[in-house]
mmCIF file of the N, C-alpha and C atoms, coordinates in Angstrom:
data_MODEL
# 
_entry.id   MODEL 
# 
loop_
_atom_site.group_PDB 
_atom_site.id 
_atom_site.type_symbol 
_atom_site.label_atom_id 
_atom_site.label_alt_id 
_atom_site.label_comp_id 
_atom_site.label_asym_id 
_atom_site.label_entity_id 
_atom_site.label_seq_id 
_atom_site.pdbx_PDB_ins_code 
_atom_site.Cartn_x 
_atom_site.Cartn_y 
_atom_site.Cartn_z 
_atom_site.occupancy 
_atom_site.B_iso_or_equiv 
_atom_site.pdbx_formal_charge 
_atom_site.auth_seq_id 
_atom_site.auth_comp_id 
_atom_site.auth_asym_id 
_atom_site.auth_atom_id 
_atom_site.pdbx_PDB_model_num 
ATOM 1   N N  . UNK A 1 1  ? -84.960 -14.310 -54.239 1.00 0.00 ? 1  UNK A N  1 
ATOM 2   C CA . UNK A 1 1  ? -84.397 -15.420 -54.983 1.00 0.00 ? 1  UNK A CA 1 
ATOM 3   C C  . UNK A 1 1  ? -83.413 -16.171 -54.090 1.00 0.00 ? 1  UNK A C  1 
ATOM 4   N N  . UNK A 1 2  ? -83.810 -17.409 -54.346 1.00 0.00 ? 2  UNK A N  1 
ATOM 5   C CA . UNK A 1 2  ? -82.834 -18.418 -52.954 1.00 0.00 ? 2  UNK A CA 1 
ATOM 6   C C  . UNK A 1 2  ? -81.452 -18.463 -53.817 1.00 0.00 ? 2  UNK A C  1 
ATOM 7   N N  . UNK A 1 3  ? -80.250 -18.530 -53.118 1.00 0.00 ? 3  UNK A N  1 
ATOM 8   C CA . UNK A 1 3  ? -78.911 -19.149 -53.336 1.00 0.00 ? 3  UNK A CA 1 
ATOM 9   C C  . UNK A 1 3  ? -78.894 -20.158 -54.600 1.00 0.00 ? 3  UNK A C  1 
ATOM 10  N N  . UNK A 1 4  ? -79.754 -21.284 -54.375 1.00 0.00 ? 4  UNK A N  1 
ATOM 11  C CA . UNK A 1 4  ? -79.766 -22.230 -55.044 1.00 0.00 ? 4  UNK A CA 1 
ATOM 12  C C  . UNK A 1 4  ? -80.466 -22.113 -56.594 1.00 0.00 ? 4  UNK A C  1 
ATOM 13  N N  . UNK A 1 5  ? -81.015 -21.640 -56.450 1.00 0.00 ? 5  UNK A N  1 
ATOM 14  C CA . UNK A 1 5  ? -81.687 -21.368 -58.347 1.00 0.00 ? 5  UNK A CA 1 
ATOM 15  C C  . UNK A 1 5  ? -80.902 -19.793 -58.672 1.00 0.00 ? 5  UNK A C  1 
ATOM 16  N N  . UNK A 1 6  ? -80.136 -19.113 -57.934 1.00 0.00 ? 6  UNK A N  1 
ATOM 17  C CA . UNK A 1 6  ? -79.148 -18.485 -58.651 1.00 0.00 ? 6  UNK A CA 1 
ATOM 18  C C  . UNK A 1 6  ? -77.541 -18.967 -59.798 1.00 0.00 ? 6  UNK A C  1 
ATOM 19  N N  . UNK A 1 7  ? -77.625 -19.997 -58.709 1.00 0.00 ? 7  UNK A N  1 
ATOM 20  C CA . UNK A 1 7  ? -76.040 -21.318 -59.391 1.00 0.00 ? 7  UNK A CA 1 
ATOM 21  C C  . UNK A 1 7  ? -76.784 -21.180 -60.243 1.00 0.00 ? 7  UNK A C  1 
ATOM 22  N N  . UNK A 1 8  ? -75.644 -21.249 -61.775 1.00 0.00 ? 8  UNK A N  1 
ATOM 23  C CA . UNK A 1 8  ? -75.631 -21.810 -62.759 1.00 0.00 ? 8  UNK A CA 1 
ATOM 24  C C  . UNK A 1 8  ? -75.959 -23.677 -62.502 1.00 0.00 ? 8  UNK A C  1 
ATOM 25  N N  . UNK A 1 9  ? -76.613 -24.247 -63.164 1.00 0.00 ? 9  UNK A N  1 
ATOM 26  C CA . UNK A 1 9  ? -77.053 -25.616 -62.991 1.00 0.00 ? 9  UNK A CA 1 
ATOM 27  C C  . UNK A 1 9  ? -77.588 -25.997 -61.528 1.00 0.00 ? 9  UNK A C  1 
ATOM 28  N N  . UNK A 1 10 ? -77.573 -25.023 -60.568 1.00 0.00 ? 10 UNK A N  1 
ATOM 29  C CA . UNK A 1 10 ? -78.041 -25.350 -59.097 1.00 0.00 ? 10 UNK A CA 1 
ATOM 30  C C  . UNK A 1 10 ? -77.373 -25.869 -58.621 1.00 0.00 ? 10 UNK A C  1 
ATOM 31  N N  . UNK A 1 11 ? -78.161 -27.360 -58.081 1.00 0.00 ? 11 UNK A N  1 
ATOM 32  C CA . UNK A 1 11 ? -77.487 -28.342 -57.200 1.00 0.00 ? 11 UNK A CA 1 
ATOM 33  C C  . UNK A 1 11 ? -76.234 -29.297 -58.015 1.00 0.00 ? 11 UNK A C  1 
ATOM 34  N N  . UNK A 1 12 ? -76.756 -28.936 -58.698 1.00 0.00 ? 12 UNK A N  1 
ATOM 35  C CA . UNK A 1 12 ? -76.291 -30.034 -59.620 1.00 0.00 ? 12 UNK A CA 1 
ATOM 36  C C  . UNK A 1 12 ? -74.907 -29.822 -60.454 1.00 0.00 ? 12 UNK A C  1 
ATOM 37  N N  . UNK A 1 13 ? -74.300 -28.610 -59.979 1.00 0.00 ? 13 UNK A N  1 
ATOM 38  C CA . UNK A 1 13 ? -72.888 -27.982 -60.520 1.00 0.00 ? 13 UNK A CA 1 
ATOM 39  C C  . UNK A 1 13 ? -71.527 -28.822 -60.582 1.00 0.00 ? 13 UNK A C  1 
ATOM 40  N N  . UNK A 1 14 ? -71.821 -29.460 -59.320 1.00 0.00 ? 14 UNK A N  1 
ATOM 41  C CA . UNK A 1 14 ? -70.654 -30.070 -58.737 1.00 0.00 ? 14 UNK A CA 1 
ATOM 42  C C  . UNK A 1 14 ? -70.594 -31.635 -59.242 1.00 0.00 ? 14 UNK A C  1 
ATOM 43  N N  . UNK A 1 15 ? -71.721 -32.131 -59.839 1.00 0.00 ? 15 UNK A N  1 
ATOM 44  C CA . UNK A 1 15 ? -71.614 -33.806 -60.559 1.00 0.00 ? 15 UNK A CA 1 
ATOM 45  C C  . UNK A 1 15 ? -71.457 -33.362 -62.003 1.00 0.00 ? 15 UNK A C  1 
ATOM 46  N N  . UNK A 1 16 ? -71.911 -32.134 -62.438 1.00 0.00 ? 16 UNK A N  1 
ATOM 47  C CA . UNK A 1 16 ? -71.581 -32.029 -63.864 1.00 0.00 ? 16 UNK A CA 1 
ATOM 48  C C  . UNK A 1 16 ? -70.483 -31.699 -63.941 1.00 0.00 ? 16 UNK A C  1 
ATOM 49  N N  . UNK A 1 17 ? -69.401 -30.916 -63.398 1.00 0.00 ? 17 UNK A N  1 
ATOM 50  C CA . UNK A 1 17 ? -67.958 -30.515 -63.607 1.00 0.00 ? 17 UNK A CA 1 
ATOM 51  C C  . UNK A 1 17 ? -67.699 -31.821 -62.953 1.00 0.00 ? 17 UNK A C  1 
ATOM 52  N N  . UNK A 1 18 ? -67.544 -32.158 -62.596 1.00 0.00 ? 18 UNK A N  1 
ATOM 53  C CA . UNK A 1 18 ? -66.726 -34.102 -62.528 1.00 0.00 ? 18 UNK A CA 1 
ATOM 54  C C  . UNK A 1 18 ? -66.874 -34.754 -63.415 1.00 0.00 ? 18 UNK A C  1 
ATOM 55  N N  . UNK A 1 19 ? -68.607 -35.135 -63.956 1.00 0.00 ? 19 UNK A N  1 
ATOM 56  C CA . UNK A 1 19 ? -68.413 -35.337 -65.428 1.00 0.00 ? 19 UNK A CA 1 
ATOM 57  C C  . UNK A 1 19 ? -67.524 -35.194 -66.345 1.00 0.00 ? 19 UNK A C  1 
ATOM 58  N N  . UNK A 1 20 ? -67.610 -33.385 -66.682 1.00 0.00 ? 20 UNK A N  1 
ATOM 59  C CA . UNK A 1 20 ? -66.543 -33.112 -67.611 1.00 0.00 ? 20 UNK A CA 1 
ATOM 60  C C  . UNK A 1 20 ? -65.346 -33.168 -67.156 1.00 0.00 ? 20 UNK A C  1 
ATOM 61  N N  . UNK A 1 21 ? -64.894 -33.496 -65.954 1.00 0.00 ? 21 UNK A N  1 
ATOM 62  C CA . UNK A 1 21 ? -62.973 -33.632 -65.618 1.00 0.00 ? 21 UNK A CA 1 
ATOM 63  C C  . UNK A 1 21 ? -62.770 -35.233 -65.880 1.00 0.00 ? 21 UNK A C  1 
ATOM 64  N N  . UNK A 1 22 ? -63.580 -35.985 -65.357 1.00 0.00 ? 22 UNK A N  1 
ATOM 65  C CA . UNK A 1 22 ? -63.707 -37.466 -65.339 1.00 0.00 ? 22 UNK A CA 1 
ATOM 66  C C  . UNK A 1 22 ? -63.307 -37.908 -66.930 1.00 0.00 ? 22 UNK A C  1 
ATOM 67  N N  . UNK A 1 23 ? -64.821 -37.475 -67.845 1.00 0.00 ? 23 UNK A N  1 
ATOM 68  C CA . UNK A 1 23 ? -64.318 -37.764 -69.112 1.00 0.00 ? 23 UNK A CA 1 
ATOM 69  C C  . UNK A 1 23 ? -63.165 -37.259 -69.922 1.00 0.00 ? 23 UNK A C  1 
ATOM 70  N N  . UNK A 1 24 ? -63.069 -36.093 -69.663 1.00 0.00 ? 24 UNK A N  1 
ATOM 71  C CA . UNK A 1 24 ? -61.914 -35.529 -70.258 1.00 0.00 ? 24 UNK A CA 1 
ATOM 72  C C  . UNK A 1 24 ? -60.638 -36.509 -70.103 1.00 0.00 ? 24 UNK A C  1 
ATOM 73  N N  . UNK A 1 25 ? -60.365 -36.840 -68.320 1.00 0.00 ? 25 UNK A N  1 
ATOM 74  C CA . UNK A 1 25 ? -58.900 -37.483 -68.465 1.00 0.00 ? 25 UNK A CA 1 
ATOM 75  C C  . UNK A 1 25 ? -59.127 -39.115 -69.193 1.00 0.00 ? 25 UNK A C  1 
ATOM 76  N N  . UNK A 1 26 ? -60.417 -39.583 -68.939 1.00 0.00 ? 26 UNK A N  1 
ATOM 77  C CA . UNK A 1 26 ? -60.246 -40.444 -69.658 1.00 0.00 ? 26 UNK A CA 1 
ATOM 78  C C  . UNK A 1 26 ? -60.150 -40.528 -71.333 1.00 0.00 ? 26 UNK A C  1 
ATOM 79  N N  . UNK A 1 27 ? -60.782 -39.624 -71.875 1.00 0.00 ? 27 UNK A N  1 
ATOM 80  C CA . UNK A 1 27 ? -60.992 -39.754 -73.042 1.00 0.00 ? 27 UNK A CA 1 
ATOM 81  C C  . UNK A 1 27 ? -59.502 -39.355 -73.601 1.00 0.00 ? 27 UNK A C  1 
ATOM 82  N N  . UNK A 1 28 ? -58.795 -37.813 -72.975 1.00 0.00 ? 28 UNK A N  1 
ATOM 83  C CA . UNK A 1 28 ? -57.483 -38.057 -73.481 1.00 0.00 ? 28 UNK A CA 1 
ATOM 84  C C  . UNK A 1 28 ? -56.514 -38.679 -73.442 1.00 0.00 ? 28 UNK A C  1 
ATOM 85  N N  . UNK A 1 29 ? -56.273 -39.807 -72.532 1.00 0.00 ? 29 UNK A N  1 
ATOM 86  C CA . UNK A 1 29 ? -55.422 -40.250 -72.256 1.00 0.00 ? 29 UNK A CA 1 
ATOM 87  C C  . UNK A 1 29 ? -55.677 -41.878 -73.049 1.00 0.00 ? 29 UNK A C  1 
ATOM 88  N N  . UNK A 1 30 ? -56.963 -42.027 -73.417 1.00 0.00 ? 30 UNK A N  1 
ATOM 89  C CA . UNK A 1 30 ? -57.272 -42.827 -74.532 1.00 0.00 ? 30 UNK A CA 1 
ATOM 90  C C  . UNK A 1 30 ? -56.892 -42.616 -76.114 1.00 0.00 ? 30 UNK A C  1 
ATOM 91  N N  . UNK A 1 31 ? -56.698 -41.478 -75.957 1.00 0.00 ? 31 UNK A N  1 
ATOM 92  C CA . UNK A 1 31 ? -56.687 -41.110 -77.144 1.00 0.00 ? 31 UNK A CA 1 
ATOM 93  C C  . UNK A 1 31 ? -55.079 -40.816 -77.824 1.00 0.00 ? 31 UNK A C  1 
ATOM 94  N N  . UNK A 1 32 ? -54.605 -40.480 -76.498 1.00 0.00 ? 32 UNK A N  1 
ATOM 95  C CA . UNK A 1 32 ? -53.247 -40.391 -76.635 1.00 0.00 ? 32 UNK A CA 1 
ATOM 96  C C  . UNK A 1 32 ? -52.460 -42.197 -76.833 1.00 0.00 ? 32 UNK A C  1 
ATOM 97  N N  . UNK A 1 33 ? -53.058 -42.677 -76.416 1.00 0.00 ? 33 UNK A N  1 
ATOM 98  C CA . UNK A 1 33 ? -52.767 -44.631 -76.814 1.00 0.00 ? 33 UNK A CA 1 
ATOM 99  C C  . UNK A 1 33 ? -53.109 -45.020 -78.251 1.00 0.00 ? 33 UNK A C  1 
ATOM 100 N N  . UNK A 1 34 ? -54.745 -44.018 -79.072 1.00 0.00 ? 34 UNK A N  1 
ATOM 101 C CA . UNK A 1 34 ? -54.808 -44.831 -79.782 1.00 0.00 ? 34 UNK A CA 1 
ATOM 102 C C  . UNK A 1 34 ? -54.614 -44.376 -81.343 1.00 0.00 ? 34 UNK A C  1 
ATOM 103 N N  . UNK A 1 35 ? -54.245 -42.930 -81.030 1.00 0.00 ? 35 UNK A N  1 
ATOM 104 C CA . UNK A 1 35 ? -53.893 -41.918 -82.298 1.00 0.00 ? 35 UNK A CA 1 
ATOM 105 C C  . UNK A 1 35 ? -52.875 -40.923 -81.737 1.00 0.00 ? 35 UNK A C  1 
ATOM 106 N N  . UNK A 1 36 ? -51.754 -41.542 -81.673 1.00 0.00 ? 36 UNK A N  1 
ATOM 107 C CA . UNK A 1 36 ? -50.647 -40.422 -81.289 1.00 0.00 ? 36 UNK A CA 1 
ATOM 108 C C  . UNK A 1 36 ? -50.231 -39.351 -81.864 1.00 0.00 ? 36 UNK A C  1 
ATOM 109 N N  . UNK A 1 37 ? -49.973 -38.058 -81.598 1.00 0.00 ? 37 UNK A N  1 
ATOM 110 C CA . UNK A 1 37 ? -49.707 -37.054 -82.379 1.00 0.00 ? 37 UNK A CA 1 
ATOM 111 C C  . UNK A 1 37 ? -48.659 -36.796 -83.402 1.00 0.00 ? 37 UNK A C  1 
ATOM 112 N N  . UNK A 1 38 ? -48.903 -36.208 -83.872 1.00 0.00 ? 38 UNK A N  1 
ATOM 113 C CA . UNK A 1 38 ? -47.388 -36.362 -85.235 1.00 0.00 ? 38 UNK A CA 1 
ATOM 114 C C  . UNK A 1 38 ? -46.267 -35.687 -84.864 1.00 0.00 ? 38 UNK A C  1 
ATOM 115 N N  . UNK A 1 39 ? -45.289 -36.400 -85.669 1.00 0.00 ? 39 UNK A N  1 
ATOM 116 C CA . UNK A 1 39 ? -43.816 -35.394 -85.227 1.00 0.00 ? 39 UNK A CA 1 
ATOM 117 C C  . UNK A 1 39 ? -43.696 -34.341 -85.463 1.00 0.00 ? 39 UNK A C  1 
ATOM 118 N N  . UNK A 1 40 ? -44.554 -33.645 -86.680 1.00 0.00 ? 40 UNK A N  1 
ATOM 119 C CA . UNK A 1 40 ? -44.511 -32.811 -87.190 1.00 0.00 ? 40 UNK A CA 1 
ATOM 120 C C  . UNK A 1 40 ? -45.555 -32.003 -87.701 1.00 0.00 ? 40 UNK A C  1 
ATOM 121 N N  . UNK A 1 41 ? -46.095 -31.196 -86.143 1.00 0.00 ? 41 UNK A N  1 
ATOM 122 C CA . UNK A 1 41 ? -47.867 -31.137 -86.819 1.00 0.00 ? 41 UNK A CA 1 
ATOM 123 C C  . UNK A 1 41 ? -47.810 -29.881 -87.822 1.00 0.00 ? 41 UNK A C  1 
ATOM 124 N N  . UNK A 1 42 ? -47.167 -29.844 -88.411 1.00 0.00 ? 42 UNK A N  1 
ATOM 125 C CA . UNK A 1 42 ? -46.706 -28.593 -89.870 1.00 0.00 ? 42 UNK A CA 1 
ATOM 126 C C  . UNK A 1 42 ? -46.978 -29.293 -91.171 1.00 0.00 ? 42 UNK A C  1 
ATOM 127 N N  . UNK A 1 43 ? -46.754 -30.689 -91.000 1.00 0.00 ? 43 UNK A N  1 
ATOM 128 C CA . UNK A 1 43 ? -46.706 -31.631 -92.181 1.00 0.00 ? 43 UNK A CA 1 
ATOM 129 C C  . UNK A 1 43 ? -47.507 -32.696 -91.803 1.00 0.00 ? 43 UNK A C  1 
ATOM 130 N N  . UNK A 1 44 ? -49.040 -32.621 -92.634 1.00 0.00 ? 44 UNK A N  1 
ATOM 131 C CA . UNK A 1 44 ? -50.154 -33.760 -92.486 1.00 0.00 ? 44 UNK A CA 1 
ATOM 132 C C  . UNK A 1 44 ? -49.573 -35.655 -92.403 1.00 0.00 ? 44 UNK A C  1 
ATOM 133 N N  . UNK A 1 45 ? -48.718 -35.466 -93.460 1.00 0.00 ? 45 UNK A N  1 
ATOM 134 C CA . UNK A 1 45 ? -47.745 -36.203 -93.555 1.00 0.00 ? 45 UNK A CA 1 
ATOM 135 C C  . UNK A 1 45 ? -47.013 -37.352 -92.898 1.00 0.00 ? 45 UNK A C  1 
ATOM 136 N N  . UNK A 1 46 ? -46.802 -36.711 -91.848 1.00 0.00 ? 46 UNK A N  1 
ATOM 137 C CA . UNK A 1 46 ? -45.568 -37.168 -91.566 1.00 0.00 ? 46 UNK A CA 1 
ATOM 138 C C  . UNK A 1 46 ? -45.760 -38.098 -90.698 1.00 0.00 ? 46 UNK A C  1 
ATOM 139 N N  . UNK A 1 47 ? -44.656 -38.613 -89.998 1.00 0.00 ? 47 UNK A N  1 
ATOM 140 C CA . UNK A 1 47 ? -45.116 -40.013 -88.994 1.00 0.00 ? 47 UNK A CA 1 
ATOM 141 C C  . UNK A 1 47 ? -45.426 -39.554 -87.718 1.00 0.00 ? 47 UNK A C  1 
ATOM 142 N N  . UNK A 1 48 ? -46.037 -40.566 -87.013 1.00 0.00 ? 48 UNK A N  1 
ATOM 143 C CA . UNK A 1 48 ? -46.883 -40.331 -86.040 1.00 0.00 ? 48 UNK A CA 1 
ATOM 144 C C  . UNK A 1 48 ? -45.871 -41.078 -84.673 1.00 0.00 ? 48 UNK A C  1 
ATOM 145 N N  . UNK A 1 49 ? -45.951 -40.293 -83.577 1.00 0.00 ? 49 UNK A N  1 
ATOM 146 C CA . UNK A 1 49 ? -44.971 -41.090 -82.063 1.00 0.00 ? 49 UNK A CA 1 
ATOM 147 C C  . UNK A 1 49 ? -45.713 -41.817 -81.990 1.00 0.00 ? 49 UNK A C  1 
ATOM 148 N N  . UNK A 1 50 ? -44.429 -42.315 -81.142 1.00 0.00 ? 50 UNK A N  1 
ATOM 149 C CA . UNK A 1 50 ? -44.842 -44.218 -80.462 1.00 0.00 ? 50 UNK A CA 1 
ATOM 150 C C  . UNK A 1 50 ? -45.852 -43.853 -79.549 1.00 0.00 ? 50 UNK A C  1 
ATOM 151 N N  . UNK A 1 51 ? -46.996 -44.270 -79.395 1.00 0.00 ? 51 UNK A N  1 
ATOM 152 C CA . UNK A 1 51 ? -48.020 -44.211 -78.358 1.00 0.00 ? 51 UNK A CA 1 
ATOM 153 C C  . UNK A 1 51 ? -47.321 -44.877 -76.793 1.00 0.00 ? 51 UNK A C  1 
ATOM 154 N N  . UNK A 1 52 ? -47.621 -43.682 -76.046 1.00 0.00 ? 52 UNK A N  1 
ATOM 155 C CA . UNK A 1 52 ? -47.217 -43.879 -74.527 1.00 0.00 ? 52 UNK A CA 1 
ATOM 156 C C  . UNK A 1 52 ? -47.442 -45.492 -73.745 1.00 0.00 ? 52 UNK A C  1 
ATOM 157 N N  . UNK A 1 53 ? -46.747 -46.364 -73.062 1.00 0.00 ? 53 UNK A N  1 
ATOM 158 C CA . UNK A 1 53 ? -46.972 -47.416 -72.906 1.00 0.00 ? 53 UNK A CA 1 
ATOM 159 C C  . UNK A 1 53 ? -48.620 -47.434 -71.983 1.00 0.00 ? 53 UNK A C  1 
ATOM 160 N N  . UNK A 1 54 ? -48.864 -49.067 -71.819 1.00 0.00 ? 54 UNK A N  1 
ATOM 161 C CA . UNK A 1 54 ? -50.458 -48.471 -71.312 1.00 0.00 ? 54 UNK A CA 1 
ATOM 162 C C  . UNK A 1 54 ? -50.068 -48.585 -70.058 1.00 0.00 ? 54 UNK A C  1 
ATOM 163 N N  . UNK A 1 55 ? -49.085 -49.040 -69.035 1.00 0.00 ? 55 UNK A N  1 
ATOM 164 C CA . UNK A 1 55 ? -48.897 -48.567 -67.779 1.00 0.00 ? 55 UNK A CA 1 
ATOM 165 C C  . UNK A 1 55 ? -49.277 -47.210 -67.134 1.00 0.00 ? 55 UNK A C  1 
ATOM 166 N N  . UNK A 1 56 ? -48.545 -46.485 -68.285 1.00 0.00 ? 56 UNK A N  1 
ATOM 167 C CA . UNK A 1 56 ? -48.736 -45.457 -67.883 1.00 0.00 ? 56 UNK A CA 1 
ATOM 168 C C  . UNK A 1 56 ? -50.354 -44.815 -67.958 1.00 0.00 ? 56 UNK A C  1 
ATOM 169 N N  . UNK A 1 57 ? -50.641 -44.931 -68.567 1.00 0.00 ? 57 UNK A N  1 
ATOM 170 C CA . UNK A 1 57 ? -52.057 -44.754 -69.442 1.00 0.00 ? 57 UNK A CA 1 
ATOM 171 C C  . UNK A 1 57 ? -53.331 -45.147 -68.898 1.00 0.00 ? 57 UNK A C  1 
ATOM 172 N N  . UNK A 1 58 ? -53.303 -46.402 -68.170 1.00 0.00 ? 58 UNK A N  1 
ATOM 173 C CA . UNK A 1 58 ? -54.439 -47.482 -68.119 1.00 0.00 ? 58 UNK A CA 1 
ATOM 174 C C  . UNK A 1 58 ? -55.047 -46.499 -66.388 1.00 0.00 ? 58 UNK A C  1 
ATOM 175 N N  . UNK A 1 59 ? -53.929 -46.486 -65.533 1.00 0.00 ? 59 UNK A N  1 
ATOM 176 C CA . UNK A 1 59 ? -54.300 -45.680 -64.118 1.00 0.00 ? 59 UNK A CA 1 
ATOM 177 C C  . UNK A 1 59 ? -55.198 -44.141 -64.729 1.00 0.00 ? 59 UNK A C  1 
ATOM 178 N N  . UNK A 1 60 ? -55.092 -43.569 -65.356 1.00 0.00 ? 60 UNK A N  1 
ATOM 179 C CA . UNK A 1 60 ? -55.660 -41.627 -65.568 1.00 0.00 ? 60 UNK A CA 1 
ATOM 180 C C  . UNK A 1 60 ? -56.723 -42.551 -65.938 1.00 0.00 ? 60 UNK A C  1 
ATOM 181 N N  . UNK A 1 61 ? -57.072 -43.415 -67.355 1.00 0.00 ? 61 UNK A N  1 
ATOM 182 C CA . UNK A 1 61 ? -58.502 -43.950 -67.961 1.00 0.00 ? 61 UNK A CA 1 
ATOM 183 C C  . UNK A 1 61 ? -59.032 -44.446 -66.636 1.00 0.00 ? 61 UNK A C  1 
ATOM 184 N N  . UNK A 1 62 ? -58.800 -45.344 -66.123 1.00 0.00 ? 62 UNK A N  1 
ATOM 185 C CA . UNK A 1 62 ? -59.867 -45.888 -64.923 1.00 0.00 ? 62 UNK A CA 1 
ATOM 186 C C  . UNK A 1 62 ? -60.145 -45.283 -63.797 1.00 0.00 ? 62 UNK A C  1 
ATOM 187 N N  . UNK A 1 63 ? -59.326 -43.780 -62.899 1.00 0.00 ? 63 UNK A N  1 
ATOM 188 C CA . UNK A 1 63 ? -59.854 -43.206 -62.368 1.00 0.00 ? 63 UNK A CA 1 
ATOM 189 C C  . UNK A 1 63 ? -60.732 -42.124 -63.075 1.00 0.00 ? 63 UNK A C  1 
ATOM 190 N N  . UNK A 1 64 ? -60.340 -41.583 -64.546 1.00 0.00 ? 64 UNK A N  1 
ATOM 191 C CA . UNK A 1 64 ? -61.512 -40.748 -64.752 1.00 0.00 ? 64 UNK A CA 1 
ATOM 192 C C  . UNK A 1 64 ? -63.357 -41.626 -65.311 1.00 0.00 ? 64 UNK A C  1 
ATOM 193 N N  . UNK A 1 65 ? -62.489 -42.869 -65.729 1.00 0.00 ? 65 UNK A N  1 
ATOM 194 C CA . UNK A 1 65 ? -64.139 -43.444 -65.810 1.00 0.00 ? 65 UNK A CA 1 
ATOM 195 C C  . UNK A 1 65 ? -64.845 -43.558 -64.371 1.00 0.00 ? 65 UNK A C  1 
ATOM 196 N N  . UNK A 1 66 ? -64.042 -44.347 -63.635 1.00 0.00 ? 66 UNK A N  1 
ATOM 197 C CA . UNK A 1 66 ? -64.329 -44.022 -61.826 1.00 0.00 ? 66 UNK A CA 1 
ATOM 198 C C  . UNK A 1 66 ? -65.362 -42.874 -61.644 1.00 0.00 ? 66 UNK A C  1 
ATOM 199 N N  . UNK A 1 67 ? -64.774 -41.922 -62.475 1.00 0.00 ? 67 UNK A N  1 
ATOM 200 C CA . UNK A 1 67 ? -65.189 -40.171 -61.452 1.00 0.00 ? 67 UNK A CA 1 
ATOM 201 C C  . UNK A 1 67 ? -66.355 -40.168 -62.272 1.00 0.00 ? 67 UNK A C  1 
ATOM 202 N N  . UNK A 1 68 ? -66.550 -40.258 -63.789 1.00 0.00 ? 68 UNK A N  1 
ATOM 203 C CA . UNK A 1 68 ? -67.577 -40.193 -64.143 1.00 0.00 ? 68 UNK A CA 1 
ATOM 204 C C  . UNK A 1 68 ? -68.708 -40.988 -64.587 1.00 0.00 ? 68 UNK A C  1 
ATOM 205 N N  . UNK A 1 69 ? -68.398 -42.610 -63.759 1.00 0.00 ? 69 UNK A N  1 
ATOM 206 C CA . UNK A 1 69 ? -69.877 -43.300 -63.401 1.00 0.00 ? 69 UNK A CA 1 
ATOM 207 C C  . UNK A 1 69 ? -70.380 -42.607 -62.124 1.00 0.00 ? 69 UNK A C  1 
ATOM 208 N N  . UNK A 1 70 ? -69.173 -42.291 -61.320 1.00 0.00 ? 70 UNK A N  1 
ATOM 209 C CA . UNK A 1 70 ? -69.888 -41.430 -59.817 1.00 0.00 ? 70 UNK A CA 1 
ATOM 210 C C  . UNK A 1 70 ? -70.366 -40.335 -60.194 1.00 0.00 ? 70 UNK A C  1 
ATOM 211 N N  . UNK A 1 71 ? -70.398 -39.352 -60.976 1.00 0.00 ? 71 UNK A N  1 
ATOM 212 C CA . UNK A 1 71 ? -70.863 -38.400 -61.466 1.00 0.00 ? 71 UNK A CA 1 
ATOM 213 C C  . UNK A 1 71 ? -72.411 -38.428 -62.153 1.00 0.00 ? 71 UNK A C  1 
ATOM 214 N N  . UNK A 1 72 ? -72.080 -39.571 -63.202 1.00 0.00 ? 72 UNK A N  1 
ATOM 215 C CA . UNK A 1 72 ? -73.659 -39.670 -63.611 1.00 0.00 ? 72 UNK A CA 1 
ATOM 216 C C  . UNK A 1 72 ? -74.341 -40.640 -62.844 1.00 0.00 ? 72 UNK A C  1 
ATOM 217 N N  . UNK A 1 73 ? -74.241 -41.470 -61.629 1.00 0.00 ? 73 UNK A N  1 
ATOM 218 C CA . UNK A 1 73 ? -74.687 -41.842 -60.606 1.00 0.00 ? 73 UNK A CA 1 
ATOM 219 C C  . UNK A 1 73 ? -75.625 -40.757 -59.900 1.00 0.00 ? 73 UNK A C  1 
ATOM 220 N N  . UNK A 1 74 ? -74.861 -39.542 -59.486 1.00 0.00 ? 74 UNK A N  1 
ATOM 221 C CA . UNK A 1 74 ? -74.824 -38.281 -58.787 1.00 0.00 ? 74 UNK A CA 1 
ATOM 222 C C  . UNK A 1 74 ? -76.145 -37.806 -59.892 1.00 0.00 ? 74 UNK A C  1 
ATOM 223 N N  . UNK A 1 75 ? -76.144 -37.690 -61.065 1.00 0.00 ? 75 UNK A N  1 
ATOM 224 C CA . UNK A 1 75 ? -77.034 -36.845 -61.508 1.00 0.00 ? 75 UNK A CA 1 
ATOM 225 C C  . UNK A 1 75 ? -77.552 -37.438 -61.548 1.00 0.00 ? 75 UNK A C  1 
ATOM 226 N N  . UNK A 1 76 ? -78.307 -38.848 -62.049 1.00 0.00 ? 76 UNK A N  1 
ATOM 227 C CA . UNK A 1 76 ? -79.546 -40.119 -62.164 1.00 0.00 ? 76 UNK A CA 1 
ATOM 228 C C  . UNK A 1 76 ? -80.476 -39.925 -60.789 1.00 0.00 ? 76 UNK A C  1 
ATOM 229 N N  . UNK A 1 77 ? -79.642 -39.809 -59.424 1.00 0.00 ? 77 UNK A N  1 
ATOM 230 C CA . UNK A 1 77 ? -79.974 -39.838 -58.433 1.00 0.00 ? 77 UNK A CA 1 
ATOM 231 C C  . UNK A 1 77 ? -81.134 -38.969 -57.918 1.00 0.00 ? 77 UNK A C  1 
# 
């Protein structure tokens, strides 16, 4: 048995975990802009923080979309 069909996913290990790091920072850091967490996650209730400015925010979303058009580039390929 060769090296390569032993990997889990084979060749192809290293564009799918970028995938999932890529989307991840983008998706949380979207998410953290557009449903902020509550003050009080004990009480369904209660009010929700000021969502982080998008300065901060806008740089993590566009390098993880970055990583994961190169990623599913990488797997299309």
């Amino acid at each position: 048995m060769k090296a390569a069909e032993s990997l889990f996913l084979g060749k192809d290990l290293l564009p799918w975990l970028l995938l999932a790091v890529g989307a991840a920072l983008a998706v949380a850091n979207l998410a953290a802009v557009l449903r902020p967490p509550l003050i009080d996650p004990q009480s369904p209730t209660s009010a929700r923080r000021e969502p982080p400015p998008w300065r901060k925010v806008a740089l993590p979303i566009c390098i993880g979309l970055a990583i994961s058009i190169w990623a599913i580039a990488s797997l299309l390929k």
